[in-house]
C-alpha positions as CSV (number, residue, x, y, z in Angstrom):
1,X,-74.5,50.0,2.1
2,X,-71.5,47.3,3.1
3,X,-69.6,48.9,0.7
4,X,-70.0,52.2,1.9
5,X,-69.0,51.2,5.7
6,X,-65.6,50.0,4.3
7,X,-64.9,52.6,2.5
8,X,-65.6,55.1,5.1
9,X,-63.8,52.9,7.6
10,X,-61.0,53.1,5.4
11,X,-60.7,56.7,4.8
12,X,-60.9,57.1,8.5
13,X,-57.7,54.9,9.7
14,X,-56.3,56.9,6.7
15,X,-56.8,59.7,8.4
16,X,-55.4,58.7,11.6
17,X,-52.2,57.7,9.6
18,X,-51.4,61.0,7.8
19,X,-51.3,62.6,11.5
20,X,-48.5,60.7,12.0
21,X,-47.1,61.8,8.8
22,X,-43.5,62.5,7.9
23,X,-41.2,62.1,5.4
24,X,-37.2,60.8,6.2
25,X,-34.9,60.9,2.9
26,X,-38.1,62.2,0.6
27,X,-40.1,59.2,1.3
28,X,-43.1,58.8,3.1
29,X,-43.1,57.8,6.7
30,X,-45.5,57.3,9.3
31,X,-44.8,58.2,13.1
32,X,-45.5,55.3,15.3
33,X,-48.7,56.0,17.3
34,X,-47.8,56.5,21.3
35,X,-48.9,54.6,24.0
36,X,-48.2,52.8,27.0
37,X,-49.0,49.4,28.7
38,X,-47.7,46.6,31.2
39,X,-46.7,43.2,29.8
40,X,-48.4,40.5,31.8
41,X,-45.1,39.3,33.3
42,X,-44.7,43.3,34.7
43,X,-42.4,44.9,32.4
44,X,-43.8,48.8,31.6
45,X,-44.3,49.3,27.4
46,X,-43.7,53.1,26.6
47,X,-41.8,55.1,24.4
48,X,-38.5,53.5,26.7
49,X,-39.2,50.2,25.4
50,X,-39.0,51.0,21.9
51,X,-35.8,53.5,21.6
52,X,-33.3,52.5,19.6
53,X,-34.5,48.9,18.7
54,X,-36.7,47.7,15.6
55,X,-39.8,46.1,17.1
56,X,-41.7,43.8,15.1
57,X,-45.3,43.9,17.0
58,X,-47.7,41.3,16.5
59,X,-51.6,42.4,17.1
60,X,-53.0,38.5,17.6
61,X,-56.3,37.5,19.1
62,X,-56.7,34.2,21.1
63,X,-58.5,31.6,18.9
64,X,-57.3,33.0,15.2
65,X,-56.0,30.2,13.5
66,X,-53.6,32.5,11.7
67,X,-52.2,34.2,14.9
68,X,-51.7,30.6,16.6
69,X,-49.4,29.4,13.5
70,X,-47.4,32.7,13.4
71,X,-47.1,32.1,17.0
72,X,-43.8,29.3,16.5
73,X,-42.5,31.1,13.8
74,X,-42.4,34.4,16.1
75,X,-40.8,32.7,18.9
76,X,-38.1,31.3,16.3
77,X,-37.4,34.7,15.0
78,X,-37.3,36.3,18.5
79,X,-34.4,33.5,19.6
80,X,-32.7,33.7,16.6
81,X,-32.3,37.9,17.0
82,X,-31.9,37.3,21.0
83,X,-29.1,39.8,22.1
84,X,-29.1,42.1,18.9
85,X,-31.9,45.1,18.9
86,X,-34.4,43.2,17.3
87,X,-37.2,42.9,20.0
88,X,-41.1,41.3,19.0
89,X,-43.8,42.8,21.2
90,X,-47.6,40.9,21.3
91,X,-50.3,42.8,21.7
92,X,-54.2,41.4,22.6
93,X,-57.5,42.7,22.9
94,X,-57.6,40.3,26.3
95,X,-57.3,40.4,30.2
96,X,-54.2,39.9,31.8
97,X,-55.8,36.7,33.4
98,X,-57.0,35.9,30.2
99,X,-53.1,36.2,28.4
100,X,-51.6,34.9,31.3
101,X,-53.7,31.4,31.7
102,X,-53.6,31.5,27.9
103,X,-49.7,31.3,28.0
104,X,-49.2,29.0,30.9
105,X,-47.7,25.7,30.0
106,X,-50.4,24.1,32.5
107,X,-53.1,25.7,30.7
108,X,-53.6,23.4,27.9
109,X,-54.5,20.8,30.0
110,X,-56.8,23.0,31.7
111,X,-58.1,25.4,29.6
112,X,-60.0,24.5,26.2
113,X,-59.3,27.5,24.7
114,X,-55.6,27.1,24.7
115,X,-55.9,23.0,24.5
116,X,-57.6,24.0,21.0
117,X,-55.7,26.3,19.6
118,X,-52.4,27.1,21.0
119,X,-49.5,25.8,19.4
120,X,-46.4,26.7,22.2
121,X,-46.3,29.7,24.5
122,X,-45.0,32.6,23.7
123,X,-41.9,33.4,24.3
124,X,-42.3,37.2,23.7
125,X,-43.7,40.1,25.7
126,X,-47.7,39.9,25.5
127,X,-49.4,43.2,26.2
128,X,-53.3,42.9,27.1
129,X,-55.6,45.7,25.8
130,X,-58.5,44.7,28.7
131,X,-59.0,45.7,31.9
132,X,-59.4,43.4,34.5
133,X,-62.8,44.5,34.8
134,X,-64.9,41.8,33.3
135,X,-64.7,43.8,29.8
136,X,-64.5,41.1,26.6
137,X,-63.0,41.5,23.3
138,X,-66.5,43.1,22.1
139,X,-65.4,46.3,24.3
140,X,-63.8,49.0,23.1
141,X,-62.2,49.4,26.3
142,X,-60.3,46.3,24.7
143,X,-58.9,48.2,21.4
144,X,-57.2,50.9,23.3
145,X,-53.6,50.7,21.3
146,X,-55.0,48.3,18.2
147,X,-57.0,51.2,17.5
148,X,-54.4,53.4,17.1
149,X,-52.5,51.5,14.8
150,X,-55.7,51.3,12.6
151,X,-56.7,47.4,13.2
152,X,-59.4,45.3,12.1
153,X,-58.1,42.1,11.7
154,X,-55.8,39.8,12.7
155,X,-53.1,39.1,12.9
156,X,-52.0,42.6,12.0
157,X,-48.0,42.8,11.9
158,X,-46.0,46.6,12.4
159,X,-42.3,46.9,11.9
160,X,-41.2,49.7,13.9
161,X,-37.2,51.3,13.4
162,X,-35.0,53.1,16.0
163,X,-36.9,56.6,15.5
164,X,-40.0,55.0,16.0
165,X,-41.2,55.0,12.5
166,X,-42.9,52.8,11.0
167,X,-41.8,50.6,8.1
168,X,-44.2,48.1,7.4
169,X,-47.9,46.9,8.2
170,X,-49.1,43.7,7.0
171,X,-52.5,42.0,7.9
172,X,-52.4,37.7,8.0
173,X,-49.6,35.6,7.9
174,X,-47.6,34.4,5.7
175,X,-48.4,31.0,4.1
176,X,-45.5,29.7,2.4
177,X,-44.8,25.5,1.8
178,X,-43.4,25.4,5.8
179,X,-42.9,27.4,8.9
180,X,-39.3,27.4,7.9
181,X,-39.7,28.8,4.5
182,X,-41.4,32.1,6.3
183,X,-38.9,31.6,9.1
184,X,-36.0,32.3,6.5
185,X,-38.3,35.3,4.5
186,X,-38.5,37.3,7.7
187,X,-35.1,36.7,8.8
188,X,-33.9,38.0,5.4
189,X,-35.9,41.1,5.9
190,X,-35.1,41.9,9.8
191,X,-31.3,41.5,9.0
192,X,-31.5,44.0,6.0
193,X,-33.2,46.8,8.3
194,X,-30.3,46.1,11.3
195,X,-27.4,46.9,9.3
């Protein structure tokens, strides 16, 4: 019966996918699912944000091991493209209040969620997927754009070119020997999709 679920869960974001279907010099593509959001330091996410940049976005939850360690490694990548059109884009299935007390530098004194398991603050745009409504991470109010992206674990990495297709989707992080090892990997990669 487990089985089953998978599988059908599966097809489904499948599904999903191949309506964003296309195909750019006779290979397959996928069209990035649209949507729109606010960061939680204000800045409006829509189709504007992305043209003519590659967007690495990062779907993280607060509390994943695996998303806190990528979190350094992110913020090195994201200074180390500063000023080209590289751009990295979070996204959460949190509050803003949630995200933003998560992210303050005073919060890890204060908070035990981010004293526990937050490595630096991010450096990056973060864009919540809850309403300031009481919802929690168990709503599906708070899977409004992971959903469309096809989700269900995390961290969930998208690389997104200039026509808003995308080029790659990877689920966990990268465990090399050091940060600086992966550092260097996805370095390699980003500068071979901006020339």
């Amino acid at each position: 019966m487990m089985q089953l679920s998978i599988m059908y869960k599966r097809l489904i974001y499948f599904v999903l996918f191949t309506m964003f279907f296309g195909s750019v010099n006779g290979q397959s593509v996928f069209k990035m699912p649209i949507f729109t959001g606010k960061s939680i330091d204000d800045k409006m996410i829509d189709s504007t944000y992305f043209k003519n940049k590659i967007t690495f976005i990062s779907f993280f939850y607060i509390g994943c091991g695996p998303c806190m360690k990528e979190i350094p490694v992110l913020n090195k990548l994201n200074d180390h493209f500063k000023g080209t059109k590289f751009q990295i884009l979070a996204i959460a299935p949190h509050t803003p209040s949630q995200l933003i007390l998560f992210n303050s530098i005073d919060s890890v004194s204060g908070n035990a969620v981010a004293k526990r398991y937050r490595t630096e603050s991010i450096r990056y745009p973060i864009v919540p997927e809850c309403p300031e409504d009481g919802s929690t991470g168990m709503s599906p109010k708070c899977y409004t754009i992971s959903s469309k992206f096809g989700v269900n674990s995390y961290p969930t990495s998208v690389l997104i070119n200039e026509k808003n297709e995308i080029l790659m989707t990877t689920e966990g992080f990268p465990m090399r020997q050091n940060d600086e090892e992966t550092l260097q990997e996805m370095i390699k990669m980003i500068e071979g999709y901006l020339k």
